[in-house]
C-alpha positions as CSV (number, residue, x, y, z in Angstrom):
1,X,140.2,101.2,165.9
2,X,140.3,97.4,165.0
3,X,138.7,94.3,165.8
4,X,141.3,93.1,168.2
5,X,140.9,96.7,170.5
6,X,137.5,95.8,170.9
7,X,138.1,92.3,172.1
8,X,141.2,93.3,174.5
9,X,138.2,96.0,175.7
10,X,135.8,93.7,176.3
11,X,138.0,91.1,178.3
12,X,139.3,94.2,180.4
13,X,135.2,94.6,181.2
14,X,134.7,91.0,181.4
15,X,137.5,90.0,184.0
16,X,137.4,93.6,185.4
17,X,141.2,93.8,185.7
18,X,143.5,94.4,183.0
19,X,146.4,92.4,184.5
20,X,144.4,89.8,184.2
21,X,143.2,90.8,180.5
22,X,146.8,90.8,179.8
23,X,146.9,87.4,180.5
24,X,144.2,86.1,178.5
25,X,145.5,88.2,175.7
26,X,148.8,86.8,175.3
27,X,150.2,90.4,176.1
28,X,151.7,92.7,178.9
29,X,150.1,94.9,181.0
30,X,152.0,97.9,179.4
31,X,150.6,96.8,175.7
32,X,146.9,96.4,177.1
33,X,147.1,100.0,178.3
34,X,148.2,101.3,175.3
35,X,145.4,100.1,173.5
36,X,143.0,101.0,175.5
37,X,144.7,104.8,175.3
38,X,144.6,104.3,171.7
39,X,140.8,103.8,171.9
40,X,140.0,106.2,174.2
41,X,142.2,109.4,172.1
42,X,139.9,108.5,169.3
43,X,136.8,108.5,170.6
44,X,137.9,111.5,172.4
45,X,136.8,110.3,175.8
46,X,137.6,108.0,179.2
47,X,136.4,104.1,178.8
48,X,137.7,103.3,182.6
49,X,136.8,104.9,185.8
50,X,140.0,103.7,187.8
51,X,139.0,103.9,191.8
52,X,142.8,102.8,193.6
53,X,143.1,99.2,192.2
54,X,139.6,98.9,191.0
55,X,138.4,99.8,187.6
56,X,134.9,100.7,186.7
57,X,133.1,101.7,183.3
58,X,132.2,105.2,182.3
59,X,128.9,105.7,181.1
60,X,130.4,106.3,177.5
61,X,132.4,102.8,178.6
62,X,128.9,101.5,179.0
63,X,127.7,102.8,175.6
64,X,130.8,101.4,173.8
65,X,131.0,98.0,175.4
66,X,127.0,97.5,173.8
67,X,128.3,98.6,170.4
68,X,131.9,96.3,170.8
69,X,129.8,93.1,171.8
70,X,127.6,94.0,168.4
71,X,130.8,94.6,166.2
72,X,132.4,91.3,167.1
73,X,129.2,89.4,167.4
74,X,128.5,90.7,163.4
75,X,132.2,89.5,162.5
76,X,131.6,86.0,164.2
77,X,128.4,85.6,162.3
78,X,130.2,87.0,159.0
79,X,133.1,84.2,159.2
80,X,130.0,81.9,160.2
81,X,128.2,82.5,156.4
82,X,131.4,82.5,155.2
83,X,132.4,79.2,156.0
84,X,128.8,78.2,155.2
85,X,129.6,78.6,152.2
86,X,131.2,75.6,151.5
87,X,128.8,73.6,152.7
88,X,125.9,75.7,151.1
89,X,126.5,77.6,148.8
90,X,124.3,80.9,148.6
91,X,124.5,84.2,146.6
92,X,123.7,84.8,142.8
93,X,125.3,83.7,139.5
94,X,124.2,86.4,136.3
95,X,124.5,84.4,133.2
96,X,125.0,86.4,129.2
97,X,123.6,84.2,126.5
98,X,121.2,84.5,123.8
99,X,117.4,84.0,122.8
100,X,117.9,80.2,121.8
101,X,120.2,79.5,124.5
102,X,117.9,80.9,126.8
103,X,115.0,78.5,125.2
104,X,117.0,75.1,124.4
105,X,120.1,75.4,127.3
106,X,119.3,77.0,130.2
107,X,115.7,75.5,131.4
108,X,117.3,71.7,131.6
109,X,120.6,73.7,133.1
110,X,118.4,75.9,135.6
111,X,116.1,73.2,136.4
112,X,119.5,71.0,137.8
113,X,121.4,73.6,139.1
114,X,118.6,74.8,141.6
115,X,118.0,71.1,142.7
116,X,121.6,71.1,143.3
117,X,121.9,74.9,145.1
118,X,119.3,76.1,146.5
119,X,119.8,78.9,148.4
120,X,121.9,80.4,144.7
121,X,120.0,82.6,142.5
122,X,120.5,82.5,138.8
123,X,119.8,85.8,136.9
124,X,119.4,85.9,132.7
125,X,121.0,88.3,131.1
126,X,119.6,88.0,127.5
127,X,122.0,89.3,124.8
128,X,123.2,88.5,121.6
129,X,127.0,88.2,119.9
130,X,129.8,89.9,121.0
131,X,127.7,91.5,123.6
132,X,127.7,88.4,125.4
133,X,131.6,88.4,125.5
134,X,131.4,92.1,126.5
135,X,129.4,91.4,129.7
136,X,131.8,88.9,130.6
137,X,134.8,90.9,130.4
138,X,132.8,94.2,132.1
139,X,132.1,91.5,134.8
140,X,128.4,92.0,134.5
141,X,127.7,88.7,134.2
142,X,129.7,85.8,135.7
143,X,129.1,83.5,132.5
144,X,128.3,83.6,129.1
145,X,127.3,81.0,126.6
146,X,128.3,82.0,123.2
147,X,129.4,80.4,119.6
148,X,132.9,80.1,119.7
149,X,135.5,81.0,118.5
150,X,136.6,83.5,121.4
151,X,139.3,85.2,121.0
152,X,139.8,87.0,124.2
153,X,142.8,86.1,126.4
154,X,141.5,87.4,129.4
155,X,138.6,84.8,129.5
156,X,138.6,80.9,129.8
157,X,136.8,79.3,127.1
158,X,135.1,75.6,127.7
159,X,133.5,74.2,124.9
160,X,130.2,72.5,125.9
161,X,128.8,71.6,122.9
162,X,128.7,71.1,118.8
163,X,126.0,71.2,116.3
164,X,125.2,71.1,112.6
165,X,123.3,74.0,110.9
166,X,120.6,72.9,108.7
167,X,118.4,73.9,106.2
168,X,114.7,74.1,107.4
169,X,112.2,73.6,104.9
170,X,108.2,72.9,105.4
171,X,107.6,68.9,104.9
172,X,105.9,70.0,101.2
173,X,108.2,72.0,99.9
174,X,110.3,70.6,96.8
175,X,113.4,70.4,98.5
176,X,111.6,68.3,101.5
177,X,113.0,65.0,99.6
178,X,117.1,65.9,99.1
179,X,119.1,63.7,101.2
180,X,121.5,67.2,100.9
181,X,121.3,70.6,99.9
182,X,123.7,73.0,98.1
183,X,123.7,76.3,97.7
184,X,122.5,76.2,94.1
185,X,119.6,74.8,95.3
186,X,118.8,77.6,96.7
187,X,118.2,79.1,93.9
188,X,114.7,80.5,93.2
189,X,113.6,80.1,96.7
190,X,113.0,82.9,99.2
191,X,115.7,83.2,102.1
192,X,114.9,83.8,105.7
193,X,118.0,85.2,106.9
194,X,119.4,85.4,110.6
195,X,120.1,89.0,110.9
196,X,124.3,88.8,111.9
197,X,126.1,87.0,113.7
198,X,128.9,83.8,113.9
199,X,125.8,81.8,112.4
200,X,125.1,84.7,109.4
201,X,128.9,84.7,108.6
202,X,129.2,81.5,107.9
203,X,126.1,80.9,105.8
204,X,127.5,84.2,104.1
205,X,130.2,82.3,102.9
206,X,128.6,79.4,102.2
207,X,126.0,81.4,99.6
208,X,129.1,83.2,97.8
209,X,128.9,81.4,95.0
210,X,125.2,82.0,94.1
211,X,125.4,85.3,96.0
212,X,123.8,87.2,92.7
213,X,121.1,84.7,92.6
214,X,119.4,84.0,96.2
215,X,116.7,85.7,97.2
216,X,117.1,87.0,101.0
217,X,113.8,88.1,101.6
218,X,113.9,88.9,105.1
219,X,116.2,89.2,107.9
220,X,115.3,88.3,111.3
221,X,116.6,88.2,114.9
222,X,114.9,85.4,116.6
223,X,114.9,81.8,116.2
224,X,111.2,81.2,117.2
225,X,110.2,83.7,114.5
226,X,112.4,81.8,111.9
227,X,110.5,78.7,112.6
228,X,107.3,80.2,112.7
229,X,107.6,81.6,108.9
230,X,109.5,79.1,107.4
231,X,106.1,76.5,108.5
232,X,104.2,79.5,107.0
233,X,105.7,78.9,104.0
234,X,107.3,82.4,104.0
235,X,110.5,81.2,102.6
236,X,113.8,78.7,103.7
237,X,115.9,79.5,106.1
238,X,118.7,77.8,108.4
239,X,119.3,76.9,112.3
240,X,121.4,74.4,114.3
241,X,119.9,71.0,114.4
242,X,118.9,71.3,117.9
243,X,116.8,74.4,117.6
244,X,114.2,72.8,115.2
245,X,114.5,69.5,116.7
246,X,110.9,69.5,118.1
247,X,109.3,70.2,115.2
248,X,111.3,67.9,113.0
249,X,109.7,65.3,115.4
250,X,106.0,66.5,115.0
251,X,106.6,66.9,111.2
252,X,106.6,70.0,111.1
253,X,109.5,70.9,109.8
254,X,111.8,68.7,108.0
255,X,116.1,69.7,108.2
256,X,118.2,68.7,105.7
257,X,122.2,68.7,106.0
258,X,124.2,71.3,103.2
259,X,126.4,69.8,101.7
260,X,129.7,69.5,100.2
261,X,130.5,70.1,103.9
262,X,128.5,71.1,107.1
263,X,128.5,73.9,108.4
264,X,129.6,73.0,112.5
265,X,128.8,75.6,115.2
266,X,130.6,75.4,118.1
267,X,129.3,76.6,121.8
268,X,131.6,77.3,125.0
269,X,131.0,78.6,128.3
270,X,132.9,81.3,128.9
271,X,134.3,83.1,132.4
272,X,136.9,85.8,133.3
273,X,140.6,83.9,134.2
274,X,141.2,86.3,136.9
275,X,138.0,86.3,138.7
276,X,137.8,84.2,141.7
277,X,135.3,80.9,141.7
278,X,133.4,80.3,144.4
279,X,132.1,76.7,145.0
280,X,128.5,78.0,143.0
281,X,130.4,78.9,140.8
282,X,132.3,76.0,140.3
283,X,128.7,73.6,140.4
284,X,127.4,75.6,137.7
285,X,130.4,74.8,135.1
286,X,130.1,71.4,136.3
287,X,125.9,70.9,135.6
288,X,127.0,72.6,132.4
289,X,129.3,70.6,131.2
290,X,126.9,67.4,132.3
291,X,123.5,68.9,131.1
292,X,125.4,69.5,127.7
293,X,126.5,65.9,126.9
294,X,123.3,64.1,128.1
295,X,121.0,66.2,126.8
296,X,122.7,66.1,123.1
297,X,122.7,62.2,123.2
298,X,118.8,62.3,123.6
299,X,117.8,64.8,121.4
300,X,120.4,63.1,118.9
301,X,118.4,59.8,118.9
302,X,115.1,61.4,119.9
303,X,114.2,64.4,117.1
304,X,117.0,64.2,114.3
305,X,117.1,60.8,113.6
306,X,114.7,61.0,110.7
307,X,116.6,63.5,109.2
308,X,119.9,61.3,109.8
309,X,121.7,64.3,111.1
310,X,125.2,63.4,111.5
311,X,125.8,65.5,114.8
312,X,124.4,65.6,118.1
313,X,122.1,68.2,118.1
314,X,122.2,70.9,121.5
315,X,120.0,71.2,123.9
316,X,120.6,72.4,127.0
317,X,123.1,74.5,128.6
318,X,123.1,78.6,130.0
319,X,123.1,82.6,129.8
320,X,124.3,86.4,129.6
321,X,124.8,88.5,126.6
């Protein structure tokens, strides 16, 4: 049984004649009949009463002409939201990314995005690392927002934004006043330590050669907690610009660059290359992409300048590990 049996049934019950079906059809007599015998073998019973050159419906004809008109009146309405969906898109987006994207990115990106699309809903899927690429590629979550680099060849990498890590320090501790900070100033002074990651790695290696002398007194696995203990005076620790940009405006905090060279982190949206974008899809790369650069320029001259950090810091952009 397919969709165009039904209709050639319904315009045999419509024009009560299936010459004249045939006709509106596009198709012989002979071809009309046979579908109609088609449909009637597999429902295992007679569609047409046929009185001399008159045609009737059975009662089962009866039964099945309600349930044809429902089929095709579902399909109509089914193109219908399809097409709609170009004018308005509707449906849901699932996005990976982790805690501080989820604080600094993806309110401003949300916030946009909803103006923009109603009728979308945006899901967070809150995860950390490589389980933010690993969503992707399961297709549990149609983006992530990750530190880069990405390896993967089955996904499309966009990078959205860069920042600077820094060292956080509270305002009255005796590093406050460097312009810079090495890792031999370190030195002496407890450590508040992300817990892994791209981040961890590279302040790994930046620590190497005082690795016998630090202190690493704790290890932790959320950004809002590292702030919260390092203005406790529990010990230094490090974050991208962006993420402490707040309270380096309310003096809180103060950041400080490391130096002989800074340590960049990179951020990209990522997405599957074989996975089909639909036109929500499509907006949400684009507010991405334009929540990512303005929000950077302000929080650039807004929270960091009295630090003089020398990159834009990051702000706000979206979700799913």
């Amino acid at each position: 049984m397919d969709l165009d049996q039904l209709h050639t049934f319904l315009e045999i019950v419509r024009l009560k004649s299936f010459s004249k079906a045939a006709q509106t059809c596009f198709r012989t007599q002979p071809a009309i009949s046979a579908q109609i015998r088609q449909l009637e073998q597999e429902l295992n019973t007679s569609l047409f009463e046929r009185l001399g050159t008159k045609i009737s419906l059975t009662t089962a004809g009866k039964i099945f002409a309600e349930y044809s008109e429902q089929i095709l009146d579902l399909r109509r309405r089914a193109q219908d939201a399809i097409n709609e969906l170009e004018r308005v898109p509707r449906g849901e987006l699932v996005i990976a990314a982790n805690e501080a994207t989820c604080i600094y990115v993806l309110p401003e990106v949300f916030s946009k995005y909803t103006a923009l699309y109603p009728n979308v809903q945006l899901h967070v899927d809150r995860s950390y690392g490589s389980k933010v690429v690993q969503a992707v590629q399961d297709n549990l979550a149609d983006f992530g927002i990750t530190q880069l680099p990405v390896e993967e060849k089955r996904l499309q990498v966009v990078k959205v934004h860069s920042d600077e890590i820094r060292l956080i320090a509270p305002p009255n501790h005796p590093l406050a006043r460097l312009r810079a900070v090495t890792a031999q100033d370190m030195r002496g002074f407890p450590l508040l330590l992300p817990k892994s990651g791209t981040t961890r790695t590279k302040l790994n290696a930046w620590l190497e050669p005082v690795e016998d002398e630090i202190q690493v007194s704790m290890e932790l696995d959320s950004t809002e907690m590292i702030k919260r203990f390092v203005m406790a005076g529990l010990g230094l620790s490090f974050l991208a610009g962006s993420h402490s940009a707040g309270e380096v405006y309310s003096g809180k905090l103060v950041s400080l660059p490391l130096a002989p060279d800074p340590i960049l982190r990179d951020l990209g949206l990522i997405y599957r290359k074989d996975k089909s974008l639909s036109r929500a899809a499509l907006g949400f790369i684009d507010v991405v992409l334009e929540q990512a650069g303005g929000i950077n320029r302000f929080e650039a001259g807004r929270a960091l300048a009295p630090v003089a950090i020398r990159t834009s810091p990051e702000a706000k952009v979206g979700q799913r590990h």
